[in-house]
VEXDREN-2710 file (C-alpha; in Angstrom, 1 decimal):
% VEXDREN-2710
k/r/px/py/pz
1/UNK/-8.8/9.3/-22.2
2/UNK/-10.7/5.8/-22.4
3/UNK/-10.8/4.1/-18.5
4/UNK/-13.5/1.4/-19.7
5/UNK/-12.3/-1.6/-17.6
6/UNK/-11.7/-4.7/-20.0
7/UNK/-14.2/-7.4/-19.2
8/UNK/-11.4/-9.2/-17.1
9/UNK/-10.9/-6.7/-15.1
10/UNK/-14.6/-5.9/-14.2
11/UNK/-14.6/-9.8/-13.5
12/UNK/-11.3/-9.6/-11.0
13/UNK/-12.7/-6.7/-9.5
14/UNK/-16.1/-7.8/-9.1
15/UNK/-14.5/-11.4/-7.4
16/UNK/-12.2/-9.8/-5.1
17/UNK/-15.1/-7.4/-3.9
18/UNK/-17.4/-10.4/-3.7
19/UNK/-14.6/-12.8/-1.9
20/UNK/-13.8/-9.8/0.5
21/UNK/-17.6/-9.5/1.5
22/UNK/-18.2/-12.8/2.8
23/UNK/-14.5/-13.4/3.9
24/UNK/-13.6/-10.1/5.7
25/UNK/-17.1/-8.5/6.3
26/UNK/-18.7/-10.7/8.9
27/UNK/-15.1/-10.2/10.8
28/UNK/-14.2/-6.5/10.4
29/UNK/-15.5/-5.3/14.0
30/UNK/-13.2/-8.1/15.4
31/UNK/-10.5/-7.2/12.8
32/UNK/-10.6/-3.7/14.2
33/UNK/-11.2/-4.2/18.0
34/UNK/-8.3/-6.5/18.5
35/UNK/-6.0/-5.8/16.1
36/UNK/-5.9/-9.0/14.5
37/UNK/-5.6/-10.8/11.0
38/UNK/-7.2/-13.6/10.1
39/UNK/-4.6/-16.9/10.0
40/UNK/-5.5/-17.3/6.6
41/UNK/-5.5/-14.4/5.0
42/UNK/-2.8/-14.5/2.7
43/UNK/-3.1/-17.9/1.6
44/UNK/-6.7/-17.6/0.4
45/UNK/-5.5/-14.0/-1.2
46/UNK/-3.1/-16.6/-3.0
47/UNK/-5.5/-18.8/-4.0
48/UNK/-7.9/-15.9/-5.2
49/UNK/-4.8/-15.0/-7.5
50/UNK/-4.4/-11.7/-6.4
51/UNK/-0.9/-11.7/-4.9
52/UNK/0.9/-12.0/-7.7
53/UNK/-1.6/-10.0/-10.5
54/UNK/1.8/-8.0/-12.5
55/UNK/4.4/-11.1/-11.8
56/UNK/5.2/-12.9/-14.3
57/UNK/3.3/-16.3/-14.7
58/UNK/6.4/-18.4/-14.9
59/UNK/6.8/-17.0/-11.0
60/UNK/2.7/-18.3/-10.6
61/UNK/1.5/-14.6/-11.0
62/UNK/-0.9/-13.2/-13.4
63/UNK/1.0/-10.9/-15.5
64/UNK/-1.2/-8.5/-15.4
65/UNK/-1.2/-4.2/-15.5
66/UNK/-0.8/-1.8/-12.8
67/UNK/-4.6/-0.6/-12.8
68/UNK/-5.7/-4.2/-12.0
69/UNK/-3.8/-4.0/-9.1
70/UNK/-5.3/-1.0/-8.1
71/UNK/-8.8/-2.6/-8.7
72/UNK/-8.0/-5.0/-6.6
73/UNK/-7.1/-3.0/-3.8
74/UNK/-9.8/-1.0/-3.8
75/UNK/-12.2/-3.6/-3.1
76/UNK/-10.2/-5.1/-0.2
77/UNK/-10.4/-1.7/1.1
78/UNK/-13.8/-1.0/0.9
79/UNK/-14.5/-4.0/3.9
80/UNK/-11.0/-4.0/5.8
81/UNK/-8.6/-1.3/4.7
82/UNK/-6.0/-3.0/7.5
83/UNK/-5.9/-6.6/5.7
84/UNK/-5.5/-4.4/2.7
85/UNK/-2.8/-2.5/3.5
86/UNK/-1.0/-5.3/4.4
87/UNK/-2.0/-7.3/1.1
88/UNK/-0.6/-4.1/-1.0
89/UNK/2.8/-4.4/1.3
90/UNK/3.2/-8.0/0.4
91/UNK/2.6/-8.0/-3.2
92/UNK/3.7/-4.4/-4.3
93/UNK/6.2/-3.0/-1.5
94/UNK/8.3/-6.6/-1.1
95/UNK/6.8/-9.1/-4.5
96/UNK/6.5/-6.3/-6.9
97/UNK/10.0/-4.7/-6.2
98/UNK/11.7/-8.4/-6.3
99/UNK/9.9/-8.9/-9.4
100/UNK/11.0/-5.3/-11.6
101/UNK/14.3/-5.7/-10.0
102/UNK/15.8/-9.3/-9.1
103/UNK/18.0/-11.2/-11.0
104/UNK/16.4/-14.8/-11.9
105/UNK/18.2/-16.9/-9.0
106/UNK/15.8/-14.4/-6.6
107/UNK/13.0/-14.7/-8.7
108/UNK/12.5/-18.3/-8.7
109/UNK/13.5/-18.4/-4.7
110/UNK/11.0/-16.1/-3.3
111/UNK/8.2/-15.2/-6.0
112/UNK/6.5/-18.2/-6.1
113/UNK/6.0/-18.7/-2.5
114/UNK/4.9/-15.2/-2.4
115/UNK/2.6/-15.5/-5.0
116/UNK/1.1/-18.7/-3.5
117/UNK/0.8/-16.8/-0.1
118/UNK/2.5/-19.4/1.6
119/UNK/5.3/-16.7/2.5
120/UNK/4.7/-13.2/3.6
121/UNK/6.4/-10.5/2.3
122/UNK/7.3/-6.8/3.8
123/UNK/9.3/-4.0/2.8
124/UNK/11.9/-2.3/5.0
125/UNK/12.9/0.7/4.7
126/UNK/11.6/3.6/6.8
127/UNK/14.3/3.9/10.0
128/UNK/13.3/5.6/13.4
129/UNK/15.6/8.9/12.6
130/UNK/14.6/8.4/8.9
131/UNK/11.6/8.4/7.8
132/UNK/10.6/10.9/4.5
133/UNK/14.4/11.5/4.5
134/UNK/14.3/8.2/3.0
135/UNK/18.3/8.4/2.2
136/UNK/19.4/9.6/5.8
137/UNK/18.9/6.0/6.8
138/UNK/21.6/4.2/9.1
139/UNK/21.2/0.8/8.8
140/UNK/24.7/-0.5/7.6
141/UNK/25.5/-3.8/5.4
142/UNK/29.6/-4.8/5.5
143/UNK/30.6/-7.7/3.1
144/UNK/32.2/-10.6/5.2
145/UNK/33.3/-13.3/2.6
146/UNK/29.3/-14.8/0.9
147/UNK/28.0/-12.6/3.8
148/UNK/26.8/-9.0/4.5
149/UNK/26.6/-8.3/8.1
150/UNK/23.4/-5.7/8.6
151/UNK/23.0/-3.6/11.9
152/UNK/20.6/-0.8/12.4
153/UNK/16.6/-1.2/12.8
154/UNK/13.6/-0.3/10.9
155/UNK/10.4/1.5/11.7
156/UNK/6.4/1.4/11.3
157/UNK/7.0/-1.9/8.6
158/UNK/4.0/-3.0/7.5
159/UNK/3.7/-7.2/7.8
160/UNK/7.0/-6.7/9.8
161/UNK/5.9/-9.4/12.9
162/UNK/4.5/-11.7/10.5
163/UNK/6.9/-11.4/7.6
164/UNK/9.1/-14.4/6.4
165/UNK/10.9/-12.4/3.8
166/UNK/11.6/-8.6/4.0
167/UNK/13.1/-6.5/1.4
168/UNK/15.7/-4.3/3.4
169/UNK/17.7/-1.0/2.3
170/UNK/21.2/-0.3/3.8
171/UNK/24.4/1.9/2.9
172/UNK/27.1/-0.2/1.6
173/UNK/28.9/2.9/1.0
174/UNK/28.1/5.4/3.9
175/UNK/30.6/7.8/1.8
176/UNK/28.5/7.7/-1.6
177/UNK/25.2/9.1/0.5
178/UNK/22.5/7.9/-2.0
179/UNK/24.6/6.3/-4.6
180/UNK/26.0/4.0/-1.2
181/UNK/22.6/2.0/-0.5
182/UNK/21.6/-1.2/-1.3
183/UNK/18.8/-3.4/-1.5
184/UNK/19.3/-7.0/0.2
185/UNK/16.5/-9.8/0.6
186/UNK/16.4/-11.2/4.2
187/UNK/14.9/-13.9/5.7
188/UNK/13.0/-14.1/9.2
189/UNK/15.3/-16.9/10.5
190/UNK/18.5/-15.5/9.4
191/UNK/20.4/-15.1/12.3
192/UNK/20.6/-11.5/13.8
193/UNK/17.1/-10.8/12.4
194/UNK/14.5/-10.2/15.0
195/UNK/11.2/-8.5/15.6
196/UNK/11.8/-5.4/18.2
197/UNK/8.3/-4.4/19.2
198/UNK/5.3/-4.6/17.6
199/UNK/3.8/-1.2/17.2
200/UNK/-0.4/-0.2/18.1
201/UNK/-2.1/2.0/16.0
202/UNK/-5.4/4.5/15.6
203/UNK/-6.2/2.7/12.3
204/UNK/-5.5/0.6/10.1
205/UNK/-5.9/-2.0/12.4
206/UNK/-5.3/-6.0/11.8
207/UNK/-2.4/-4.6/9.4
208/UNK/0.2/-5.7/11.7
209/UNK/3.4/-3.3/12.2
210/UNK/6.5/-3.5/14.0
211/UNK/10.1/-2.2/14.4
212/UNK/12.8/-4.5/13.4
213/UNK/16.2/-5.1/14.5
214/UNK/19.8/-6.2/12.5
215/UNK/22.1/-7.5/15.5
216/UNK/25.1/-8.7/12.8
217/UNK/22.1/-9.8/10.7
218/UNK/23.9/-12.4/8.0
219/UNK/22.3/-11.9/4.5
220/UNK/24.1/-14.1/1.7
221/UNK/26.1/-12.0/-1.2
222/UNK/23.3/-13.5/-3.7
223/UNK/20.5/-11.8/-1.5
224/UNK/21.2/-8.1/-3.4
225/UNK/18.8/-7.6/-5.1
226/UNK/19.6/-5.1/-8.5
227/UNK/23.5/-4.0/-8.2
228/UNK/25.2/-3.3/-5.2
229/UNK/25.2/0.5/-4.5
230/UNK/21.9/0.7/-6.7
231/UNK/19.5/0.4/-4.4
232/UNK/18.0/3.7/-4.7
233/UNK/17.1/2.7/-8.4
234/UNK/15.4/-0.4/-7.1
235/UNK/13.6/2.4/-4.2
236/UNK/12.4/4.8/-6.4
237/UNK/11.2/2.6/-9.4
238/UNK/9.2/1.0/-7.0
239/UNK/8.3/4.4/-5.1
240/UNK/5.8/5.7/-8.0
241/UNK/3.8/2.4/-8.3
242/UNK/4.0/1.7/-4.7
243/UNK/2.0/5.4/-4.4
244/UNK/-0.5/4.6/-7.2
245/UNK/-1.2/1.0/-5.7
246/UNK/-1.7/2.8/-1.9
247/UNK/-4.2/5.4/-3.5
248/UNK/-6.1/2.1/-4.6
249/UNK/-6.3/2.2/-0.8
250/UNK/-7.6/5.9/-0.3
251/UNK/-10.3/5.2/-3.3
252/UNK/-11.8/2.0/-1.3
253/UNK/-12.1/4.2/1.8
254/UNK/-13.5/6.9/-0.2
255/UNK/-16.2/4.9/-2.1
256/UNK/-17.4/2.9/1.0
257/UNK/-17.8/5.8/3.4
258/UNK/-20.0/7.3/0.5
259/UNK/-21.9/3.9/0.5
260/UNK/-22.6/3.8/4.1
261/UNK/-23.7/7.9/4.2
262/UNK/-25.9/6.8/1.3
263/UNK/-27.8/4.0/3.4
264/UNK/-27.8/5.8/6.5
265/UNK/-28.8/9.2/5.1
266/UNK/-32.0/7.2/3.6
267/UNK/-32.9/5.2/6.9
268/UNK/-32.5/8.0/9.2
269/UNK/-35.6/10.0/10.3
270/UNK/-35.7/13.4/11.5
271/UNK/-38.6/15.5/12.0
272/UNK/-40.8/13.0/10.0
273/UNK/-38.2/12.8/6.9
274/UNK/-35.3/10.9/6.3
275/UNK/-32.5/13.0/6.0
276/UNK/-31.2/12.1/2.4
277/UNK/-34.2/15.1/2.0
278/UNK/-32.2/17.6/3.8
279/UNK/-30.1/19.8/1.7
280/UNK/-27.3/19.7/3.8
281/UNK/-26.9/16.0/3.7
282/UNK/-27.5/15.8/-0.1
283/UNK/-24.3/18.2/-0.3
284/UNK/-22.0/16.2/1.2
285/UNK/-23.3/13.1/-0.4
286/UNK/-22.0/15.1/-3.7
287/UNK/-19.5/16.3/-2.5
288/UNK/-18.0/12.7/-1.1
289/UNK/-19.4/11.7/-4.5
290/UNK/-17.4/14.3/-6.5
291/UNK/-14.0/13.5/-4.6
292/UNK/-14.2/9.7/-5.2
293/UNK/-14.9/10.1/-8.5
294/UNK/-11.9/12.8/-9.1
295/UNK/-9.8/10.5/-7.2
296/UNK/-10.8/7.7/-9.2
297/UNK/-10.1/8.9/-12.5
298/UNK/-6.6/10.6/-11.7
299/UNK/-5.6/7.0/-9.8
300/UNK/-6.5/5.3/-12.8
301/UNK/-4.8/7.2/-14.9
302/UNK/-1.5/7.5/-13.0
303/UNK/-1.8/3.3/-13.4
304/UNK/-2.6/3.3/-17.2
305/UNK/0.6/5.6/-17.3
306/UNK/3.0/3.2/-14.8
307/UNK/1.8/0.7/-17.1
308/UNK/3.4/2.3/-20.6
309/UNK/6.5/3.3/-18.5
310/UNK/7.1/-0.6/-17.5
311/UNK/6.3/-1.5/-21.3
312/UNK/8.9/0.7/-22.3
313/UNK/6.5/3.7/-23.2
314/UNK/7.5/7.3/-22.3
315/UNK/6.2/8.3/-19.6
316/UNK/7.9/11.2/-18.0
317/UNK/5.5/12.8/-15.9
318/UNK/4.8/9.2/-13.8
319/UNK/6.9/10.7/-10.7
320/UNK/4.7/13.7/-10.7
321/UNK/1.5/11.8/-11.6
322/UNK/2.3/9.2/-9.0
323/UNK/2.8/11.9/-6.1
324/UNK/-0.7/13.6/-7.3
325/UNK/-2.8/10.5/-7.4
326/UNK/-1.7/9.4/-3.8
327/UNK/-2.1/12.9/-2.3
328/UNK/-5.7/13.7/-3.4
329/UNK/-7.1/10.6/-3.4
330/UNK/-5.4/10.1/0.1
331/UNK/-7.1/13.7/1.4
332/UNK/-10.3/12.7/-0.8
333/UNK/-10.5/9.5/1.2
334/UNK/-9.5/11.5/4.8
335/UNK/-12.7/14.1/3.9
336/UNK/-15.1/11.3/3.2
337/UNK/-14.1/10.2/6.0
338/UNK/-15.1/12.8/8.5
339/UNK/-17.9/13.6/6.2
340/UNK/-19.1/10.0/6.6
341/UNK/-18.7/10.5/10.5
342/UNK/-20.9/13.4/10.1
343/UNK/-24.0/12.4/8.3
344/UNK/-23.9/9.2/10.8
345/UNK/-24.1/11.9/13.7
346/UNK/-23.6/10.7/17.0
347/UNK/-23.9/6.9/15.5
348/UNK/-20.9/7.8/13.2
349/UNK/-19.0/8.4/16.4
350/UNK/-19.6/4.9/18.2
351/UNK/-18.0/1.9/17.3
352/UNK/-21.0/-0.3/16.8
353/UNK/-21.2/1.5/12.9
354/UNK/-17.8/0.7/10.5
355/UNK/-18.0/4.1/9.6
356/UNK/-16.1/5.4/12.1
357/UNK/-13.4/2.8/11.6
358/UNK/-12.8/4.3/7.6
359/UNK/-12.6/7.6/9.1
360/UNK/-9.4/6.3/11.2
361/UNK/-8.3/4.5/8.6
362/UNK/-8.2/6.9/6.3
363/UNK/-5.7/9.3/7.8
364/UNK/-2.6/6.9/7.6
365/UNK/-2.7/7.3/3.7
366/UNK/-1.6/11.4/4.0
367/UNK/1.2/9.6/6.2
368/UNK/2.7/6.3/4.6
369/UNK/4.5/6.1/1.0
370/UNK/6.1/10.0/1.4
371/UNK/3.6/12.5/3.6
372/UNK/1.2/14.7/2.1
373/UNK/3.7/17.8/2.2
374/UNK/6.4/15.3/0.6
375/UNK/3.9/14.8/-2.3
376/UNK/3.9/18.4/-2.6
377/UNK/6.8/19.4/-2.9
378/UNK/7.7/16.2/-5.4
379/UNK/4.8/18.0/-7.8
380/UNK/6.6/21.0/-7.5
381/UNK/9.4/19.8/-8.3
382/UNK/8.4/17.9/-10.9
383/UNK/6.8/20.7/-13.0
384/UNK/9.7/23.7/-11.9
385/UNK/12.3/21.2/-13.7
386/UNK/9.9/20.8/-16.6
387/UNK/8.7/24.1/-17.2
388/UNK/5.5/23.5/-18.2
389/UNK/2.3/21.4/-17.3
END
């Protein structure tokens, strides 16, 4: 199979890497230290282009693939995984979904402002008693008239303090189980919408998280997005490329930690030789080497498919391809991680070097977008039905 990256994709990738260099780098240690995101983040991700690189460019976006959207997460994440975790939240999790699955009234509302960055999008859907039991959730939606009247709460959203639009699952139909949720757009200032808590984490820090709360939320009838009691088909058609997207994630974390061992392991002198000499640190460098690399060209792969599957293609194996690509380059990126930690030595353990901050980072990917044992068992699954690899 042929990954060569078409010469606008080297170009978009080589921008975003460049843009997130001199934008992001000289503030990561305060990005990390206090948990914050710089004001303009998302607007100058807009004007870059990059919010918006598979919608449509009647909506502003770039109508682009799936793997240029990995690209361009990847070198986000190799200076501020946090900032681009939240990036991938607001175009894939809440833009992406609202594109594949909204009618054209919600289209026209939300995507351009989205795409612009002059709104902020999140995705709600993981509940405090419901989190990989994805269809357990409580949160209800009642039709009142134009109105459904949403109560329940949300958990560990991603953009959720800063979010001006959230796309938010709820059972309809509590009777139906997964063939009684629904997908429904909702605003920040809709009334009964609020912000519980917001939520500090190990890692993936300046991503800002939070619990939401629906107190008689009031969403307008218009604001389903897909077909009432469908909302599982708007879920998991956005479940696979939301996982391939997030491993664009793992791969950033994966590649830098590698970059910084590389640097290190040449300026560092023990007993009168740097220790890129020593045997021992030239197999992990391979070793971090080998995992990005693997990691690269299943992630890749799993996008080039995503890509025939929204064109219409066949592409059956996506859900299992999907789940694959997330869970090894998610572990990939945990082991270069610690790995990175290591050949730093004690430096590797103090915050002063950003190598430290990967390592932390790196562990939320085996937890968001379905758990590393949830990947599992979706493989297995996967190739039981089948039959075959």
């Amino acid at each position: 199979m042929n990954f060569e990256l078409s010469e606008e994709q080297r170009i978009l990738s080589d921008t975003v890497f460049t843009w997130a260099s001199k934008e992001l780098g000289p503030l990561q240690e305060k990005i990390d230290e206090e948990d914050w995101m710089p004001p303009d983040f998302f607007c100058r991700l807009g004007e870059l282009g990059v919010l918006g690189i598979t919608v449509d460019e009647k909506y502003g976006g770039l109508g682009l693939d799936v793997l240029t959207e990995v690209l361009a997460t990847e070198q986000v994440a190799r200076i501020c995984p946090g900032p681009a975790m939240s990036m991938v939240a607001h175009m894939e999790l809440c833009a992406g979904n609202i594109s594949r699955n909204a009618g054209e009234y919600l289209k026209e509302k939300y995507l351009p402002s989205l795409v612009k960055g002059e709104k902020i999008g999140a995705m709600g859907l993981t509940e405090p008693n419901a989190g990989s039991d994805a269809m357990a959730l409580r949160t209800r939606a009642v039709r009142k008239g134009d109105t459904y009247i949403l109560n329940g709460s949300k958990m560990f959203i991603t953009n959720g303090p800063i979010a001006d639009i959230v796309l938010v699952y709820a059972k309809t139909e509590p009777d139906l189980g997964p063939k009684g949720i629904s997908a429904f757009i909702v605003e920040k200032d809709f009334p009964g919408f609020s912000v519980s808590r917001k939520i500090k984490k190990v890692g993936m820090r300046g991503s800002p998280t939070a619990e939401l709360s629906f107190d008689d939320c009031q969403v307008p009838a218009e604001n389903v997005v897909g077909d009432i009691n469908r909302g599982v088909a708007v879920m998991t058609r956005g479940l696979d490329i939301e996982r391939i997207v997030v491993a664009g994630l793992s791969l950033g974390i994966a590649r830098q930690t590698l970059e910084y061992s590389i640097k290190y392991s040449r300026e560092r002198h023990q007993f009168g030789h740097p220790i890129c000499e020593f045997q021992m640190i030239q197999a992990k460098l391979a070793e971090m080497y080998a995992r990005y690399e693997a990691s690269r060209n299943i992630v890749y792969r799993a996008a080039d498919r995503a890509e025939q599957c929204e064109r219409g293609g066949k592409g059956t194996e996506l859900t299992r391809l999907a789940a694959t690509a997330i869970l090894y380059a998610a572990e990939a990126a945990t082991h270069n991680g610690s790995d990175g930690v290591q050949v730093h030595g004690g430096y590797g353990y103090c915050l002063e070097f950003p190598v430290q901050k990967l390592w932390r980072d790196a562990k939320l990917l085996e937890i968001g977008a379905g758990t590393t044992e949830i990947r599992k068992m979706i493989i297995a699954r996967e190739l039981l039905s089948k039959g075959s690899v």
